[in-house]
N, C-alpha and C positions, 0 to 999 in steps of 0.2 A: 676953401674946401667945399667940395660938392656931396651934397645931401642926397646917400644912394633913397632911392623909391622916393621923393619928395611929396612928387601926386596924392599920396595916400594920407588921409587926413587923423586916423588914428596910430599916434606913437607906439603904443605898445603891440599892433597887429605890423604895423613898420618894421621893428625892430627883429622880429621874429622870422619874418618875411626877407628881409636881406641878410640874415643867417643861412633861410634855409637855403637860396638859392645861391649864394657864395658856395656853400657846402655839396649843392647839387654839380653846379660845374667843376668843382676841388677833385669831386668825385669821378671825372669823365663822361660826364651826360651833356647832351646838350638838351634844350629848354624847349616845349613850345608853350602858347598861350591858348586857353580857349574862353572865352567870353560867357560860356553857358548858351550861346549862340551861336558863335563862330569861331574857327580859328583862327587870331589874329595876328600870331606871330608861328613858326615855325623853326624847328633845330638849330637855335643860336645859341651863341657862347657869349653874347654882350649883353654883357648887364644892363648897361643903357637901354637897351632895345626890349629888354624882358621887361624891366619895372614899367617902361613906357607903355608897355602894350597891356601893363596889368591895372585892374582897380577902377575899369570904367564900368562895370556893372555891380552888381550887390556878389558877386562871387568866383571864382578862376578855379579853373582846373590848370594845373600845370600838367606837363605832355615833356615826360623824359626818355631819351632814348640814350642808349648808351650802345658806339659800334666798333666795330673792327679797324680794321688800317685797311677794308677796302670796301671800306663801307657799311657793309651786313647789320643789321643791327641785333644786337646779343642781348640785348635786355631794354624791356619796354617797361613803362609803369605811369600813372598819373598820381594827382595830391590836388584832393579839391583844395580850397580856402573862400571859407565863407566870411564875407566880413562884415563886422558889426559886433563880433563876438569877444572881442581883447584876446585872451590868453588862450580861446579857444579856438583861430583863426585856422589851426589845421584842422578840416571837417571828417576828412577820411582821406584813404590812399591805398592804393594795390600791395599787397601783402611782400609780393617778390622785391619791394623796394627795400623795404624793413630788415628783412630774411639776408638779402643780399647786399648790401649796403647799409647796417645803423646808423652810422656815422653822418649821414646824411641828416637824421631827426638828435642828435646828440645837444650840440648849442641851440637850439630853436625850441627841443623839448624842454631845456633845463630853464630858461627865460621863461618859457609859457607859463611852466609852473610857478615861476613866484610872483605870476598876476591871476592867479586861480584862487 
């Protein structure tokens, strides 16, 4: 059995983190990464490739797009995570994600809390 986000040296920001971005793609988004730097991954659906491209610096903004059947993209949003913080690894995030999809911060928020 393969260990999703492996790289990431704190379990409980781990655990929160392969929640939310199972829950992000469940939801029709694709992912991107940005380093606080750069962006280093772009609109993928592989998990593999996200966790991979996540956790090399002190903090990632995810980059979600969610689009049409011919492309368009209908709805944009990001979600810092800053890490170091355990249960508080979601730092902030664009409001239209919340408003428009909960369900996305549902399992991820209810884990956070019982390391708060």
């Amino acid at each position: 059995m393969t260990i999703k986000f492996a790289n990431h040296k704190n379990e409980v920001e781990r655990q929160i983190i392969v929640l939310l971005v199972e829950d992000c793609l469940a939801a029709g988004y694709t992912l991107g990464v940005n380093d606080g730097e750069e962006t280093t991954l772009e609109d993928s659906t592989d998990e593999e490739k996200i966790f991979a491209a996540m956790s090399t610096t002190d903090e990632d903004f995810l980059i979600l797009n969610k689009r049409d059947s011919a492309g368009e993209i209908l709805q944009k949003g990001w979600l810092r995570l800053v890490y170091g913080n355990d249960g508080d690894v979601i730092s902030n995030y664009t409001c239209n994600l919340e408003d428009n999809d909960p369900v996305i911060f549902e399992r991820a928020n209810e884990l956070a809390e019982r390391f708060q």
